[in-house]
C-alpha positions as CSV (number, residue, x, y, z in Angstrom):
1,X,117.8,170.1,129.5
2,X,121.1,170.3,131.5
3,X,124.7,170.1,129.9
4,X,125.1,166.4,130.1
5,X,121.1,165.2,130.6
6,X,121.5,163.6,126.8
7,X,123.9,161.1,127.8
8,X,122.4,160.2,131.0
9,X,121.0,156.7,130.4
10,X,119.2,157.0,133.4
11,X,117.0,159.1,132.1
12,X,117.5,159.1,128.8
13,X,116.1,155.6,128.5
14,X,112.7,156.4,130.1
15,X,112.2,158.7,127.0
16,X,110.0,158.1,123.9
17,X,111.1,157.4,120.6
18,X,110.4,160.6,118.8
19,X,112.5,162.4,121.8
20,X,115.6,160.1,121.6
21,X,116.2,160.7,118.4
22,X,116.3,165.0,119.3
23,X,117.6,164.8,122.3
24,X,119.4,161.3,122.9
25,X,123.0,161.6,123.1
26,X,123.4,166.1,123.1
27,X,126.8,167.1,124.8
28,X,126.3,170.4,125.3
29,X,129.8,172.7,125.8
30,X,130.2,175.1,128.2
31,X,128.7,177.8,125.8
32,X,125.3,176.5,126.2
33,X,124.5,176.0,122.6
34,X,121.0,174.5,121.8
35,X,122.2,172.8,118.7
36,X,124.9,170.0,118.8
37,X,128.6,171.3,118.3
38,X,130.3,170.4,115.3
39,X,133.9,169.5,116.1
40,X,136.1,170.0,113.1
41,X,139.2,168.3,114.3
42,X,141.8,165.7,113.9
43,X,143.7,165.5,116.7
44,X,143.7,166.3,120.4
45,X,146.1,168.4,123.2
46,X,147.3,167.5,126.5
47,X,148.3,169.8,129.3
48,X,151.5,167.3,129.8
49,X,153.2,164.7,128.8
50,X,151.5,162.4,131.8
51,X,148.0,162.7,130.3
52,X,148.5,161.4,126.8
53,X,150.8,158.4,127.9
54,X,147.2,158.3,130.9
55,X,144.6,158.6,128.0
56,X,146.8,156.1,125.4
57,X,147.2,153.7,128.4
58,X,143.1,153.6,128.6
59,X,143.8,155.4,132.6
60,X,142.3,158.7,131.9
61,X,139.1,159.4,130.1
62,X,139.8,161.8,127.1
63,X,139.4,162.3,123.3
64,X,143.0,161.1,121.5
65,X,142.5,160.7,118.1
66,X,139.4,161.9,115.6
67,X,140.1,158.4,113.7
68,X,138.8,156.8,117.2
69,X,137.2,159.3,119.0
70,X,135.5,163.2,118.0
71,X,132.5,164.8,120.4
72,X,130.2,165.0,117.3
73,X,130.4,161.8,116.1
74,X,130.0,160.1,119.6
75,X,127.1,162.0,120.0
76,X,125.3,160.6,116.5
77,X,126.1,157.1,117.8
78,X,124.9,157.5,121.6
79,X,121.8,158.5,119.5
80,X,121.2,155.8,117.5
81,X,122.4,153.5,120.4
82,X,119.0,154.9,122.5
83,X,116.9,154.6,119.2
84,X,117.9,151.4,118.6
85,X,117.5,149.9,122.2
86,X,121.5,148.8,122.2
87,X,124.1,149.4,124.8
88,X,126.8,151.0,122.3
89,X,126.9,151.9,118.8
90,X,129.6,152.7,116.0
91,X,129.8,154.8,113.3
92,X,131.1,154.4,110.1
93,X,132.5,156.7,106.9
94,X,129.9,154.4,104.4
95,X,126.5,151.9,105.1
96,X,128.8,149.2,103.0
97,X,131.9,150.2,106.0
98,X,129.6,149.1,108.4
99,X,128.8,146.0,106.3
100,X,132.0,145.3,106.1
101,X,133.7,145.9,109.6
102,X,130.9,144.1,111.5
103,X,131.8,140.7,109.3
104,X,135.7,141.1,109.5
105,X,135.9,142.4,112.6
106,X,134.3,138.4,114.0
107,X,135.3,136.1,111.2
108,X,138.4,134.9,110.0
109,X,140.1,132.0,108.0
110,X,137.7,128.3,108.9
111,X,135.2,129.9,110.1
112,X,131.3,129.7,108.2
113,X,129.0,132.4,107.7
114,X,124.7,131.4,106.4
115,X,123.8,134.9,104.4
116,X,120.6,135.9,103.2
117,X,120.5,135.6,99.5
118,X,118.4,138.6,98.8
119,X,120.8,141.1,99.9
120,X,121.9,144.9,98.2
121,X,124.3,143.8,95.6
122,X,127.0,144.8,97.6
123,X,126.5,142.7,100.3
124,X,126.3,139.8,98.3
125,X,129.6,141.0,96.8
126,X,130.9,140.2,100.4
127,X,129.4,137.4,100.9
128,X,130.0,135.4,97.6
129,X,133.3,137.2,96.9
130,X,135.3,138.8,99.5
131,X,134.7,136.6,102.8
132,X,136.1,133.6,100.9
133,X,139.2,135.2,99.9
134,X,139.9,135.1,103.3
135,X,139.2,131.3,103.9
136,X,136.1,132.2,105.4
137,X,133.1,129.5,103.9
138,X,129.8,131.5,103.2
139,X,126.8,129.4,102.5
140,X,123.6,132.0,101.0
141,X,119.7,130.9,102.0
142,X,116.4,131.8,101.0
143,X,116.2,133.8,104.4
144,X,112.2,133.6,104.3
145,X,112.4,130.1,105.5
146,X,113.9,130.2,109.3
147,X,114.3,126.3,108.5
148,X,117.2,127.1,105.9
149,X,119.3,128.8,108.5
150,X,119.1,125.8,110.6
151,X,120.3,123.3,107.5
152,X,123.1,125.1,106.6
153,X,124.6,125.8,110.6
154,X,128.1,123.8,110.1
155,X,129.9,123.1,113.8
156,X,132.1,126.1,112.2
157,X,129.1,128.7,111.6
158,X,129.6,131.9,113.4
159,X,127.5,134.5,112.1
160,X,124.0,134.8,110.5
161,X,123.7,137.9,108.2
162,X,120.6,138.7,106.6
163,X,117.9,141.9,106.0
164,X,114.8,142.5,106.5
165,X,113.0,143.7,104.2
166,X,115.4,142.8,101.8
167,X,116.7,145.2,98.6
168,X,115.1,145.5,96.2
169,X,112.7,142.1,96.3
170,X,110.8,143.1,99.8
171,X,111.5,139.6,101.4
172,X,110.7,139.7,105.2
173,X,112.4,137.6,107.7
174,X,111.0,136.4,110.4
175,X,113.4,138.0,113.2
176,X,112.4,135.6,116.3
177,X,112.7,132.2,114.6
178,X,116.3,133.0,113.0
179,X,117.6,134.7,115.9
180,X,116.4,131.8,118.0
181,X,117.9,129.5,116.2
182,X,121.3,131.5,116.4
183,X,120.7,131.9,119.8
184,X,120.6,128.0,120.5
185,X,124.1,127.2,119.3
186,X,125.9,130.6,120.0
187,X,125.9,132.2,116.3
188,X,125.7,135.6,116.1
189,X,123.1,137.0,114.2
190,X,124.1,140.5,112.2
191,X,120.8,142.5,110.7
192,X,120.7,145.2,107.8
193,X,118.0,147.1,109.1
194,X,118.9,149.8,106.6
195,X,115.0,149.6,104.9
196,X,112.9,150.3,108.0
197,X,115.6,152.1,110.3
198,X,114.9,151.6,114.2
199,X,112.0,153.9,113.7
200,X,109.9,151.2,112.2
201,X,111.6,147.8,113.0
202,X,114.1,147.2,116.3
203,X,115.9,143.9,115.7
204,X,116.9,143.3,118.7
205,X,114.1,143.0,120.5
206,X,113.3,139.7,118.0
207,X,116.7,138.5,119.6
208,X,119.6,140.3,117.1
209,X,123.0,140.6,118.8
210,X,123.9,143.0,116.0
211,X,122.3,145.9,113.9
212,X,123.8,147.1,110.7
213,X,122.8,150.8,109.2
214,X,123.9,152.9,106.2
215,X,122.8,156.0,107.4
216,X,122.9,157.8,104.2
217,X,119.5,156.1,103.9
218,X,116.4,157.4,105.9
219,X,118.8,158.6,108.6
220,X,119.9,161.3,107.0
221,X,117.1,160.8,104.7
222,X,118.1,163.7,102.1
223,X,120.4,162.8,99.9
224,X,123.1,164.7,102.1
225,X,126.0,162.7,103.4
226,X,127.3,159.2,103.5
227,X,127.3,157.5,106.7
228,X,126.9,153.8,108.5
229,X,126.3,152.3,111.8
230,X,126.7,149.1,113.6
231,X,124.8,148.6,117.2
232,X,125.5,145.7,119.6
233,X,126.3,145.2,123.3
234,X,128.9,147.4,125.0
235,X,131.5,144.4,125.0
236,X,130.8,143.5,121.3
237,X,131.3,146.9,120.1
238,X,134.4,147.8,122.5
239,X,136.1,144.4,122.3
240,X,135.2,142.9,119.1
241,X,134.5,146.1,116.7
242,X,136.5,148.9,117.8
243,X,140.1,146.9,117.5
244,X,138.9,145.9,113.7
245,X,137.8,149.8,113.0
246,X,140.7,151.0,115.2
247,X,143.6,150.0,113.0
248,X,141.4,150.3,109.7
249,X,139.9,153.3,109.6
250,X,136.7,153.5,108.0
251,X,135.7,156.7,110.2
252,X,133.0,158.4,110.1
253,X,133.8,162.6,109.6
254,X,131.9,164.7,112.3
255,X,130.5,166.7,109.8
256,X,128.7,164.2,108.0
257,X,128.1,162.8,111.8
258,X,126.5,166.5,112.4
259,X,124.4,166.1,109.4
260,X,122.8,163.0,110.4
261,X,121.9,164.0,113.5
262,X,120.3,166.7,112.4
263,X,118.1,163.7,109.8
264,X,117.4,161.8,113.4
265,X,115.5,164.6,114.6
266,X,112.8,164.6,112.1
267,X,113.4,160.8,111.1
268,X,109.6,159.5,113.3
269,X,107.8,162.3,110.7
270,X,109.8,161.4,107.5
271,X,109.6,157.8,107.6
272,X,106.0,157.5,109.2
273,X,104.6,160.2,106.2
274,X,106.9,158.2,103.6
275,X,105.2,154.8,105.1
276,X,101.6,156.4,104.2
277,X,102.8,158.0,100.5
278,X,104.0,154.9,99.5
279,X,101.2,152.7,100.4
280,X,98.8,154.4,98.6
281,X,101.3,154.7,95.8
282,X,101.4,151.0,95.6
283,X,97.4,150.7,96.2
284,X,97.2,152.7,93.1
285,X,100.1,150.3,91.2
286,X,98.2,147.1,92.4
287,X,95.7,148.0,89.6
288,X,98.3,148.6,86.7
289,X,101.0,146.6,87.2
290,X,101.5,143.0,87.1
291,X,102.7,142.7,90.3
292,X,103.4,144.4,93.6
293,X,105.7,143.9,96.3
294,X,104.8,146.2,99.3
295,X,104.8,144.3,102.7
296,X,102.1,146.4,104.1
297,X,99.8,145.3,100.9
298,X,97.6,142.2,102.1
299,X,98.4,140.7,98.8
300,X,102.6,140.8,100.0
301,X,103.0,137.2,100.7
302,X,104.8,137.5,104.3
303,X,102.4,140.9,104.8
304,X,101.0,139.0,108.1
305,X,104.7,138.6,109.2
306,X,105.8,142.4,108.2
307,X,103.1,143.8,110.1
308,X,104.1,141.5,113.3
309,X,107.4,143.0,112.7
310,X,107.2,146.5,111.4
311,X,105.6,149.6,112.7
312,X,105.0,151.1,109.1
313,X,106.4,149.5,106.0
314,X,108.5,152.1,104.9
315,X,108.9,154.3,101.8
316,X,110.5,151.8,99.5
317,X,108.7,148.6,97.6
318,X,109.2,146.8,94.2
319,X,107.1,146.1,91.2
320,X,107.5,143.9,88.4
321,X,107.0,144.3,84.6
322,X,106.4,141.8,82.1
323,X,107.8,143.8,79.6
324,X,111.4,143.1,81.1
325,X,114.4,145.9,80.9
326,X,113.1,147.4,77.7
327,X,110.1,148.3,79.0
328,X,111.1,149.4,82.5
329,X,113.5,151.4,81.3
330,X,111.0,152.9,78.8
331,X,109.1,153.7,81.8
332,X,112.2,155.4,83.7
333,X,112.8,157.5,81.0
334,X,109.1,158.8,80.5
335,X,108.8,160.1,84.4
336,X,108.7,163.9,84.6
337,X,108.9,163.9,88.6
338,X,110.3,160.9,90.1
339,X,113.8,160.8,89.9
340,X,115.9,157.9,88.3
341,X,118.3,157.5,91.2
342,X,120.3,154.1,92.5
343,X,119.8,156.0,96.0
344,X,116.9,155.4,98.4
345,X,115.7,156.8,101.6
346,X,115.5,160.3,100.0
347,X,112.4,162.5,101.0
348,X,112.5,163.0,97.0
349,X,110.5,159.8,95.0
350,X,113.6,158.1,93.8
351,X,113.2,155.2,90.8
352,X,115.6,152.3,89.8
353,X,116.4,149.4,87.6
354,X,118.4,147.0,90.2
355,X,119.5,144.5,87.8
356,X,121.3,147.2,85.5
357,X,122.3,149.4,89.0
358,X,122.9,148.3,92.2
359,X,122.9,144.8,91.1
360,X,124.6,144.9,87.8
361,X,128.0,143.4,89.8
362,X,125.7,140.1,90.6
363,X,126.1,138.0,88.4
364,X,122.8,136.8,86.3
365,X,121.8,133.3,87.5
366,X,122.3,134.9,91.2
367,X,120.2,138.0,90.6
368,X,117.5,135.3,89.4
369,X,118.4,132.7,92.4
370,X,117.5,136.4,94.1
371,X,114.6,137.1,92.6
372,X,115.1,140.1,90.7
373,X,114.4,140.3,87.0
374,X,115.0,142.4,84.5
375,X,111.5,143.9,84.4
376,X,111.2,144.9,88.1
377,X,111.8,148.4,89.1
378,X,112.4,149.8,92.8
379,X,110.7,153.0,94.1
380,X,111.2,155.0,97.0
381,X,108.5,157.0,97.4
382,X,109.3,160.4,99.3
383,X,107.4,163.2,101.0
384,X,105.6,165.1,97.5
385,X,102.1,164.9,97.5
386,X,101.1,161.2,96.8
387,X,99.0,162.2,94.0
388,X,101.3,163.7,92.3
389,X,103.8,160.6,92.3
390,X,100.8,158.7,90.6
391,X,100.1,160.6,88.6
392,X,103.6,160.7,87.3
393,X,103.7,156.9,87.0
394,X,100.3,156.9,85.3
395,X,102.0,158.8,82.6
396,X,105.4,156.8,82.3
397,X,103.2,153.5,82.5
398,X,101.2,154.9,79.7
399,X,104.4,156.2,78.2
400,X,105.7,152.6,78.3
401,X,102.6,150.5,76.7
402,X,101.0,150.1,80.3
């Protein structure tokens, strides 16, 4: 591959997904190196006085400031642009940055915004909380109905904001029938695709306008690094993003950007084996638990839908106990391998209690409106031998009066 081959779109786009996300985006120096650069710096120098006033002026093309522009970290998001099928992408220092830019960066004060309401407790946080401290009306649907978008579209609604699947209750949206309906009356339609990562699931080719990542998840996929990605057109991203991220600052730092880039390159293996591990994982939980919410299951309510949607369903599903949080933690604290971790995306097995973790800032009735209760646990399975995750949980199950 020559020098400047990875950020040839030209060709770039003719490649396969498993070469993308190795090759997509490399810069190579004029040292040759065969593994990306990482550019440790801040700032930027000029040979005169001419060529910063040129670059700041937008009349010569150049790196100015690491806070908008660093070699590593545009390299990560050219990458994720070409695995994602979008025209630009931007990093971010956090998944929840991302989250957060792409809603401020296109919403203020009058305007109306229909969110999922199964969401990472975060998110809801910015859609129940923060959006209407700025005047900006938030109205949260069951996203698994396509007709509940449509009801709540005021003539003020600018932006549709939902995942699929959703954390931690494994709803799946139907991508085409929302983002036709947005599409119709000019709303832009914003998707967590955190859970299935472009390796699995590409939005935008259901219709999205907008892609929304933390990358600490399964693009990194080791526990590693924070990190967090938005993916749009070129004009969205340059015009509508970059002034909002510009003068805020949530940017991303080039080592963590290094890090990640180094995930992308065995992300098709991870999340593919992951996909396998945690079906059978959940094939075995069918038979002990009271319930089980894994799209790829047949018994997944939408499981017709997820497969329409998804290439693999991904390391991550739910179950519920009817035990409630006394017994799911009982069977937390019995596992000997799995880890109990808020975290997912890990290539370790990774188990959590949502509604006393990442959803303990959601209030109760909500996180019941959501769907979770207090006896449903969330496991990421990760890359161990499946059979020994089972037989883990058989013991903690056991452990736990099940």
């Amino acid at each position: 591959m020559k020098r400047k081959t990875g950020q040839d779109r030209s060709i770039t786009s003719t490649w396969r997904p498993a070469t993308k996300a190795i090759r997509g985006g490399t810069a190579r120096s004029e040292w040759g190196e065969t593994s990306e650069a990482l550019f440790l710096t801040s700032g930027y120098a000029y040979d005169c006085a001419g060529d910063a006033a040129a670059r700041f002026a937008g009349e010569q093309v150049g790196m100015t400031y690491s806070r908008l522009q660093n070699p590593t970290v545009e390299m990560l998001e050219e990458r994720i642009a070409l695995l994602e099928g979008a025209e630009a992408c931007r990093s971010m220092a956090t998944g929840m940055a991302a989250m957060t830019a792409v809603l401020l960066c296109q919403l203020q004060q009058g305007d109306h915004m229909v969110g999922g309401r199964a969401a990472f407790g975060s998110c809801r946080w910015l859609t129940d909380t923060l959006l209407p401290k700025f005047g900006i009306a938030t109205t949260v649907v069951d996203a698994r109905d396509p007709q509940a978008f449509l009801d709540a579209v005021r003539p003020e609604t600018k932006v549709f904001f939902f995942e699929t699947p959703a954390n931690p209750t494994m709803d799946i949206v139907d991508l085409k029938a929302v983002c036709d309906v947005a599409r119709e009356r000019g709303i832009v339609t914003v998707v967590d695709n955190a859970f299935a990562t472009p390796a699995l699931q590409r939005p935008m080719e259901f219709g999205a306008d907008v892609t929304a990542y933390s990358a600490t998840k399964m693009m990194d996929g080791q526990g590693r690094v924070l990190a967090g990605a938005v993916c749009g057109s070129k004009d969205f991203i340059d015009n509508t993003l970059l002034p909002f991220t510009r003068n805020t600052g949530p940017t991303l730092s080039p080592f963590n950007a290094w890090v990640v880039m180094k995930g992308l390159e065995t992300l098709d293996l991870r999340i593919r084996r992951q996909s396998e591990n945690a079906l059978k994982v959940a094939t075995f939980l069918e038979g002990r638990v009271p319930r089980v919410l894994c799209p790829f299951l047949p018994s997944h309510p939408q499981h017709n839908l997820a497969v329409s949607q998804m290439d693999a369903g991904g390391p991550i599903f739910a179950i519920e106990l009817d035990g409630g949080r006394i017994q799911a933690h009982a069977v937390l604290d019995a596992l000997q391998l799995v880890d109990i971790s808020n975290n997912i995306g890990d290539s370790r097995s990774l188990m959590t209690h949502p509604a006393s973790t990442t959803h303990a800032s959601v209030a109760e009735d909500k996180r019941r409106e959501m769907g979770i209760g207090e006896g449903m646990l969330r496991l990421n399975v990760g890359l161990e031998d499946p059979q020994d995750v089972i037989d883990d949980l058989d013991h903690a199950l056991s452990a736990a009066g099940l």
